[in-house]
C-alpha positions as CSV (number, residue, x, y, z in Angstrom):
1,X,60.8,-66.6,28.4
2,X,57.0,-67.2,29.4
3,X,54.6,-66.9,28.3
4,X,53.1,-63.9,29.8
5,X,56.2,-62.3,28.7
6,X,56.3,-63.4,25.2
7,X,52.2,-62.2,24.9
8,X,53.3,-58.9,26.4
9,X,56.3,-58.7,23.6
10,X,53.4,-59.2,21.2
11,X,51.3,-56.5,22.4
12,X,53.9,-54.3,22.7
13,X,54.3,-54.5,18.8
14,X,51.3,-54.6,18.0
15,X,50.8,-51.5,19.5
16,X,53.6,-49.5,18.0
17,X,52.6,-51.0,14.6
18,X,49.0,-49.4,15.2
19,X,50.5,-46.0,16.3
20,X,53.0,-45.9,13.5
21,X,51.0,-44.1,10.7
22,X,50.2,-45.9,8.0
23,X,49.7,-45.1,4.4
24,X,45.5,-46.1,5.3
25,X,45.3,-44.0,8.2
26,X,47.3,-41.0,6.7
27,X,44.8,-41.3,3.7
28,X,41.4,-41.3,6.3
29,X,43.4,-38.2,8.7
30,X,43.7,-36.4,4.9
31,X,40.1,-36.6,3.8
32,X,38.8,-36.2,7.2
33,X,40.7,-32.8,7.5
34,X,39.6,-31.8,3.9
35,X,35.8,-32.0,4.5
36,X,36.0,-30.6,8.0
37,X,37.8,-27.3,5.6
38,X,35.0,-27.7,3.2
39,X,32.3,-27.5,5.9
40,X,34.0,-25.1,7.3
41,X,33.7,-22.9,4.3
42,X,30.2,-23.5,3.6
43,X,29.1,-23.3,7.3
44,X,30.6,-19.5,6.2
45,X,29.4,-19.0,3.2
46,X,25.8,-19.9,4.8
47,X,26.0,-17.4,7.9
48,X,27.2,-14.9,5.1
49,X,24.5,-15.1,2.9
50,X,22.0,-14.7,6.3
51,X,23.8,-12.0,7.5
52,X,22.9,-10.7,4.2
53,X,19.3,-11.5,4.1
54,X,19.0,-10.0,7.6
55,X,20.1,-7.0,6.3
56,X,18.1,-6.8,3.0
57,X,15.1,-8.0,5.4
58,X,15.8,-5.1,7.6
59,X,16.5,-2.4,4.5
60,X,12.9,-4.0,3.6
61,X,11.3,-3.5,6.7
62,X,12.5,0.5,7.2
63,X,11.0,0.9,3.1
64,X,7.8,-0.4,3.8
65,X,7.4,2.1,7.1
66,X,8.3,4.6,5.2
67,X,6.2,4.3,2.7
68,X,3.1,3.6,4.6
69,X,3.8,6.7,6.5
70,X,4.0,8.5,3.2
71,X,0.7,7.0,2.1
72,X,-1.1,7.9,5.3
73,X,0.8,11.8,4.8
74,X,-0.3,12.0,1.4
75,X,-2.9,9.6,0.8
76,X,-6.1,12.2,0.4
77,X,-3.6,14.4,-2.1
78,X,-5.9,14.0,-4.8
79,X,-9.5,14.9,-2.9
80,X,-7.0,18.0,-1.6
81,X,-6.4,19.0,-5.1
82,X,-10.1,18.5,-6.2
83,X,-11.3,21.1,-3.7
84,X,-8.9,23.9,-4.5
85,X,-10.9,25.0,-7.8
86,X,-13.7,25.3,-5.0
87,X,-11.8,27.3,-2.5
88,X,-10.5,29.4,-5.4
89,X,-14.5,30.4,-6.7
90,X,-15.3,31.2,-3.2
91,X,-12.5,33.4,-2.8
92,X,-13.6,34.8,-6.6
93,X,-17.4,35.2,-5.1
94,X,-16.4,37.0,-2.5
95,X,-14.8,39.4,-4.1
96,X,-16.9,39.8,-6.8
97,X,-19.5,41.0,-4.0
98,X,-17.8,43.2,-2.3
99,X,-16.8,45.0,-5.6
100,X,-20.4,45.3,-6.2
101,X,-20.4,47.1,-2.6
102,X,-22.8,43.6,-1.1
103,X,-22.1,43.1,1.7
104,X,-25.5,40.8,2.5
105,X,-25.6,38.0,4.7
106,X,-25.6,35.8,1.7
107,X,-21.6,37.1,1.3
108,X,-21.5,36.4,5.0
109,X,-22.1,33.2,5.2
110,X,-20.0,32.2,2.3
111,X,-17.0,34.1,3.9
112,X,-18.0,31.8,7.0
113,X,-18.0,28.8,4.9
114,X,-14.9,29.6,3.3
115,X,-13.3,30.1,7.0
116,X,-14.7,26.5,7.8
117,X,-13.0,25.0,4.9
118,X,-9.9,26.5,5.0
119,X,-9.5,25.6,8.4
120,X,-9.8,22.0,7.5
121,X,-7.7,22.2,4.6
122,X,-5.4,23.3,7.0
123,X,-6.6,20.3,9.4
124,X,-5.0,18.3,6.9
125,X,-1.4,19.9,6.3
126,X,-2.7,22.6,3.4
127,X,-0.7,25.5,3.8
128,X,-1.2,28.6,1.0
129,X,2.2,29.3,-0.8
130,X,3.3,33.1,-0.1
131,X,3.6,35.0,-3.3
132,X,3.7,38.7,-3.9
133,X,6.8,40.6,-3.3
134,X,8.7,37.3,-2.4
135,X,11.7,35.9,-4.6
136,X,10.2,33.9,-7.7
137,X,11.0,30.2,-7.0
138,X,10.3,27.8,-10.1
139,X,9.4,24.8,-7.5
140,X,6.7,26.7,-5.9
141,X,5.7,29.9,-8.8
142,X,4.6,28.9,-12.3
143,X,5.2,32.3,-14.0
144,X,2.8,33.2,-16.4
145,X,4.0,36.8,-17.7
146,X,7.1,38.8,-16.8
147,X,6.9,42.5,-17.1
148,X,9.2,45.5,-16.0
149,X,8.0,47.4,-12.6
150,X,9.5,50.8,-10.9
151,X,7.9,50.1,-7.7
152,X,9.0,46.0,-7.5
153,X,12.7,44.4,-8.0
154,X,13.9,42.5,-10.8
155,X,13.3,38.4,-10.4
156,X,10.4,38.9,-7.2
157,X,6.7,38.0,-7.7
158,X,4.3,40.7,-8.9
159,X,0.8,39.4,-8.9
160,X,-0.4,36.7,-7.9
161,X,-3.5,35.3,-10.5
162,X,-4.3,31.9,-8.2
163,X,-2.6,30.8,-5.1
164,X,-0.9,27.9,-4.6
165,X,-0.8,25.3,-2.0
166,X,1.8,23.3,-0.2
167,X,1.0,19.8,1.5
168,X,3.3,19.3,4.4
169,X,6.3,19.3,2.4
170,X,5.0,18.6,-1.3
171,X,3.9,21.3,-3.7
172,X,-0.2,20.2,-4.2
173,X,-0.3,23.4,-6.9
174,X,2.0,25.6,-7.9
175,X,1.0,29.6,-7.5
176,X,0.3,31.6,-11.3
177,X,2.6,34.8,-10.9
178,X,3.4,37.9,-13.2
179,X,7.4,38.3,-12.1
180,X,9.0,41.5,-12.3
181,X,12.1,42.4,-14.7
182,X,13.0,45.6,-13.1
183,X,12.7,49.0,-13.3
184,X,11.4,50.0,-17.0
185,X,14.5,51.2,-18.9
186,X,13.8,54.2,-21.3
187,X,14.8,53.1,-24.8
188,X,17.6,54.7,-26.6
189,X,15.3,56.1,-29.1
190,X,13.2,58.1,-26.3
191,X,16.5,59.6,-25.3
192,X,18.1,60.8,-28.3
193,X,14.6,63.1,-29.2
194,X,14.8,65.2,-26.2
């Protein structure tokens, strides 16, 4: 045999030894494949828990919106409610005047100014809450007597003792109503003496 040959026998061996697996390389193969799983898992976990941050982010996002449009809505609410009480004595002036039978220019140009305000009020999403002969509702009524009637149903709005007011879609003050009970029933007693 040569020499060639013999180094070629010698390779040839030395190769299948290498490709044979051997407990070393099985044990490298092993841990290699069992981080790769656990960075597999935790490259999950990670895009998980973004996904889910991106989402909270996003249910953040639509909140905050929201609620600034609600504070822009409803942010002069309270100088709305403070000028009601003054809306109510001009309507109570006004009145009271033409009781009286005045009818001066004085009364005049309060009705004007009442016009003027109301108008903004209204400007601003102020809307007076309808009342008399309409179905008492507790969320916009606050009922302050209840009394029968023969000319008004049972459970509907009899007078009305100060309007109420409705911002956009919020009650700003409730209306005082007397609510009806019905027609007046004559007692039992009454009956049996005729």
């Amino acid at each position: 045999m040569s020499d060639d040959q013999e180094q070629e026998k010698i390779n040839a061996n030395t190769i299948e030894s290498l490709e044979g697996e051997s407990p070393v390389t099985e044990a490298v193969g092993s841990s290699v494949q069992g981080e790769l799983a656990s960075k597999t898992e935790e490259c999950k976990a990670l895009n998980d828990k973004y996904l889910r941050l991106a989402a909270e982010f996003e249910n953040y996002k639509r909140l905050t919106q929201r609620d600034q449009r609600e504070q822009i809505r409803f942010g002069n609410e309270q100088l709305l409610k403070e000028l009601l009480p003054v809306v109510d004595n001009m309507e109570r002036a006004i009145k009271a005047a033409r009781t009286n039978g005045g009818d001066s220019a004085l009364v005049q140009g309060v009705e004007l100014t009442l016009k003027q305000l109301s108008g903004i009020l209204s400007k601003f999403g102020v809307q007076a809450i309808e009342t008399v002969g309409q179905e008492f509702d507790p969320s916009t009524h606050q009922a302050v007597s209840y009394g029968p009637s023969n000319d008004v149903p049972s459970n509907k709005v009899l007078n009305e003792f100060q309007k109420g007011y409705r911002l956009h879609d919020r009650i700003l003050r409730a209306a005082m109503v007397s609510v009806s009970s019905g027609p007046a029933h004559p007692s039992e007693h009454d009956s049996t003496t005729h």
